[in-house]
C-alpha positions in Angstrom: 0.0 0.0 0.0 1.4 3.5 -1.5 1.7 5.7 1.7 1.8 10.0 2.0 4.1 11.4 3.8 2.4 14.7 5.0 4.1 17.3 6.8 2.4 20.2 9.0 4.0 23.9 9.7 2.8 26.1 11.6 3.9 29.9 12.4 7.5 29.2 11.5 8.3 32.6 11.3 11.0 32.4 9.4 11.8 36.5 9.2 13.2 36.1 12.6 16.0 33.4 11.7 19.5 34.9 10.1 20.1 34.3 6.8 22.2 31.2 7.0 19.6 29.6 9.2 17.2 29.2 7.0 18.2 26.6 4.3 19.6 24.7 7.8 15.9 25.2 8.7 14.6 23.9 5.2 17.7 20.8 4.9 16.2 19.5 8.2 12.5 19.4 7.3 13.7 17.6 3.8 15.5 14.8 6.0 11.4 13.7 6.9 11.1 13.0 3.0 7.7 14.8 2.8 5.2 13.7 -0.2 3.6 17.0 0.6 3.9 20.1 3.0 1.3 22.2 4.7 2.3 25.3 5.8 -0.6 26.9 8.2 0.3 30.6 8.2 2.6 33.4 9.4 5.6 31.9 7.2 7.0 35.6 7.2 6.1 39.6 6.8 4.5 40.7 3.7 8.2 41.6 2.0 9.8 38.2 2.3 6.9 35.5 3.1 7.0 34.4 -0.7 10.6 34.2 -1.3 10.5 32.0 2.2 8.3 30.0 0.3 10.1 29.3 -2.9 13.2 28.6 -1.1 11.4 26.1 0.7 10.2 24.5 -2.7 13.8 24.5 -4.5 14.8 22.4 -1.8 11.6 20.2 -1.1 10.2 20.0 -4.8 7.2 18.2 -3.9 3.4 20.4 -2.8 3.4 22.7 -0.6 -0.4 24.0 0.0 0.1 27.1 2.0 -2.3 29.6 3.9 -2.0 32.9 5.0 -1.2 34.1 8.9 -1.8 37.8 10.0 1.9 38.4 10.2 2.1 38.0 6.0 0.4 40.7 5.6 2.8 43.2 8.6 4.3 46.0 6.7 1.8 45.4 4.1 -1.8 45.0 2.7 -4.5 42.1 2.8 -4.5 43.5 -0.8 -1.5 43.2 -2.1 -0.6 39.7 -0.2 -3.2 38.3 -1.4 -2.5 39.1 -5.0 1.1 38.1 -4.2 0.1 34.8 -3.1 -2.6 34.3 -5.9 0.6 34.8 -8.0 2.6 32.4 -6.6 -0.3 30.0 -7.3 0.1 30.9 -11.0 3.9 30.7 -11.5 5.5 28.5 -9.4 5.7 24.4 -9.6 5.3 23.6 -6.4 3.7 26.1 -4.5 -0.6 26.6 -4.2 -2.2 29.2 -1.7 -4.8 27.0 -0.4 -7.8 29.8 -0.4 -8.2 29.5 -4.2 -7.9 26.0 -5.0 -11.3 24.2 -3.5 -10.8 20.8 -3.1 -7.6 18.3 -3.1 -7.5 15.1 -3.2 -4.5 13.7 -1.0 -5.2 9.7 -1.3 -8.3 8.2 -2.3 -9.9 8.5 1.0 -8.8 11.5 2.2 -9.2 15.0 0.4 -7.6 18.8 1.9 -9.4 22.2 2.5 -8.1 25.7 3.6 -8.4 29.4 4.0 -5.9 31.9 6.2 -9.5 32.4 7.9 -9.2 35.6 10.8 -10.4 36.1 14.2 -13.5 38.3 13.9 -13.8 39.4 16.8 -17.0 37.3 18.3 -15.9 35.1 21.1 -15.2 36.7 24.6 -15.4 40.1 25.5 -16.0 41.1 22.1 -16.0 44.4 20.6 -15.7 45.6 24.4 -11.8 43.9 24.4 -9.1 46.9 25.1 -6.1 44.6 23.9 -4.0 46.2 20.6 -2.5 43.7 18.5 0.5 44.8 16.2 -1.7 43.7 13.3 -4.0 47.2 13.6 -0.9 49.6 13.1 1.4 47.0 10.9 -1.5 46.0 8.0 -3.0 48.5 5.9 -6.4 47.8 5.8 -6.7 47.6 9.8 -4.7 50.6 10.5 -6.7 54.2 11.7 -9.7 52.3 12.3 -12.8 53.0 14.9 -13.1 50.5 17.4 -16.3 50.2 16.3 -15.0 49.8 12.0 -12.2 47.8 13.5 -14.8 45.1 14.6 -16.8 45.3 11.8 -13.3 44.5 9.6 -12.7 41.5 11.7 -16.0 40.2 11.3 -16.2 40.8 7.6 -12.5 39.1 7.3 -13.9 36.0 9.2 -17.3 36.3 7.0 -15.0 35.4 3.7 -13.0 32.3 5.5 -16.8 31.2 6.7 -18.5 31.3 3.2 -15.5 29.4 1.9 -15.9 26.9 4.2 -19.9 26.7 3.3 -19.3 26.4 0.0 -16.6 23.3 0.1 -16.7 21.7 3.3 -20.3 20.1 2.0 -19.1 18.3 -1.1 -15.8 17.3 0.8 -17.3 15.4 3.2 -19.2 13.8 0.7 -16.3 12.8 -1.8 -13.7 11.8 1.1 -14.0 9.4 4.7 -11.4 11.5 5.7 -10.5 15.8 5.8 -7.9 17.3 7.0 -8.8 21.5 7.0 -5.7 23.9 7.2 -5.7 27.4 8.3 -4.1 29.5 10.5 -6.9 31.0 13.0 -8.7 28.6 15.8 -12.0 28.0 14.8 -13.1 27.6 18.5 -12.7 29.2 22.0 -11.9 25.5 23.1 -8.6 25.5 20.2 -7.3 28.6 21.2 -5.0 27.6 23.8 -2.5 29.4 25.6 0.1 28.2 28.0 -1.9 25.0 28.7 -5.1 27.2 29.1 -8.1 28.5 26.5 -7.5 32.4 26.1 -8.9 34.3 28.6 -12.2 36.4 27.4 -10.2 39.6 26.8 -7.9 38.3 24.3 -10.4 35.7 22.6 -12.0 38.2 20.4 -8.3 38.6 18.4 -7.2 35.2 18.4 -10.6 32.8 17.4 -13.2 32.9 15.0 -16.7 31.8 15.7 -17.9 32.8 12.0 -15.8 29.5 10.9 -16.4 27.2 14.2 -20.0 27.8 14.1 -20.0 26.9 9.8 -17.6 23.8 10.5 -19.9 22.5 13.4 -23.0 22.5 11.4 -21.7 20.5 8.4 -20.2 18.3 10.2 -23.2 17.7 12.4 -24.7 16.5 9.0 -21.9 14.2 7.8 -21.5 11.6 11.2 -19.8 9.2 8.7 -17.1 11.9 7.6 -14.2 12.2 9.7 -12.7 16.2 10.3 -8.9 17.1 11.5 -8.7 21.1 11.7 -4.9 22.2 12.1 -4.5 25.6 12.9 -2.1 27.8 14.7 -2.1 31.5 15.7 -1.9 30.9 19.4 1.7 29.5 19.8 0.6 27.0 22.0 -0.1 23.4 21.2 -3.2 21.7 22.3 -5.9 19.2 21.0 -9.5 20.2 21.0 -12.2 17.4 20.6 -15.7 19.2 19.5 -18.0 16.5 17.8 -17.4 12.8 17.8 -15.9 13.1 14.1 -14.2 16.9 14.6 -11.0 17.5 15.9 -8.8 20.3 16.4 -5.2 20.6 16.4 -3.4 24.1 17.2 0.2 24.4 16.6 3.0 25.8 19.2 5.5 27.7 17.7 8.4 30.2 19.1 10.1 33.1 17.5 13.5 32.2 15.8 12.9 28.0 16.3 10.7 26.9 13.5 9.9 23.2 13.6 8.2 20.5 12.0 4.9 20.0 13.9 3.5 16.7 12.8 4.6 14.4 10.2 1.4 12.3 9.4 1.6 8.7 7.5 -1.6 8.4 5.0 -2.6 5.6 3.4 
């Protein structure tokens, strides 16, 4: 039986290693001969995230389905990094941004979905939260906002990843037994761990997003016989979240300057 090595990233960060350190960074993950490479997010900063990803292809040469993290788009525009990563799509062997291509099929049994997703804003405290995240004074279209236009951003950014999901998830389930769904924001208050703990109310609003939870929950409510693995990241903490019988969340850990392969998964 032909098996898939897939390999899982998360928030590598890769703008905070020196120059040398990444192709050490890139030589190591090859040494797990990956058939394929997910990549959930936060890879770098809107200036260098896609030549972080083609180096990572000259070396790998196999697929690498990639979404978008907040910290893409620092120094930049949801705009602009999207159109970047649209191109990449377009150009490059190896590489495919993971919000434009529907449906994969990975094995015969198990098929791939994605979007970067965003927290809108909706779990905890809210619009009411005080806390500032670099990403309202580093990307463009979230910078010298209202609180109250701020929220209505967030929300509208988590809208897209929601609708996305509504329109796939469906005919997934009903192609594949198995799904694994990549992108880089926690679907649920229970997957947005921090530190061994969920995210207190105050700073679930910026790190969650209920608009994509609450789409994911009722497909999958319809599909018992379908079987969901969410792998996000975001948080920097690890942690398994189990919310239906046949939906399971993984979130990634991850620390500045020591990028590292999260999970290496055997598929058959």
């Amino acid at each position: 039986m032909n098996m898939t090595r897939l390999a899982w990233l998360a928030d590598i960060h890769l703008e905070f290693l020196q120059t040398d350190e990444v192709p050490a960074f890139v030589d190591h993950l090859a040494e797990a001969m990956p058939d394929i490479v997910l990549i959930g997010g936060d890879t770098g900063i809107a200036s260098n995230f896609a030549l972080f990803l083609q180096i990572l292809q000259t070396r790998l040469e196999c697929p690498i389905y990639f979404v978008l993290g907040n910290h893409d788009f620092y120094r930049g525009s949801i705009s602009q990094v999207r159109a970047i990563a649209g191109q990449l799509t377009k150009s490059e062997p190896w590489l495919r941004w993971l919000s434009t291509q529907g449906i994969v099929q990975i094995t015969k049994t198990t098929g791939l979905i994605g979007h970067d997703s965003w927290a809108d804003g909706r779990l905890g405290n809210g619009s009411a939260s005080q806390v500032e995240l670099n990403d309202y004074h580093l990307i463009e279209e979230l910078t010298g906002l209202s609180r109250q236009d701020r929220f209505k951003q967030l929300a509208k950014l988590g809208d897209q990843a929601a609708e996305h999901f509504r329109n796939f998830l469906p005919e997934a389930c009903a192609r594949f037994k198995n799904l694994i769904l990549l992108t880089h924001v926690p679907p649920f208050r229970e997957a947005c761990w921090h530190e061994g703990r969920i995210s207190s109310d105050e700073y679930l609003p910026h790190f969650a997003c209920k608009a994509v939870g609450e789409v994911l929950v009722d497909v999958m409510r319809g599909h018992p016989e379908c079987k969901l693995t969410v792998l996000c990241g975001h948080t920097h903490s690890p942690g398994i979240a189990k919310i239906l019988p046949n939906l399971q969340v993984k979130t990634g850990g991850a620390e500045y300057g020591h990028p590292r392969l999260q999970e290496l998964m055997i598929i058959a």
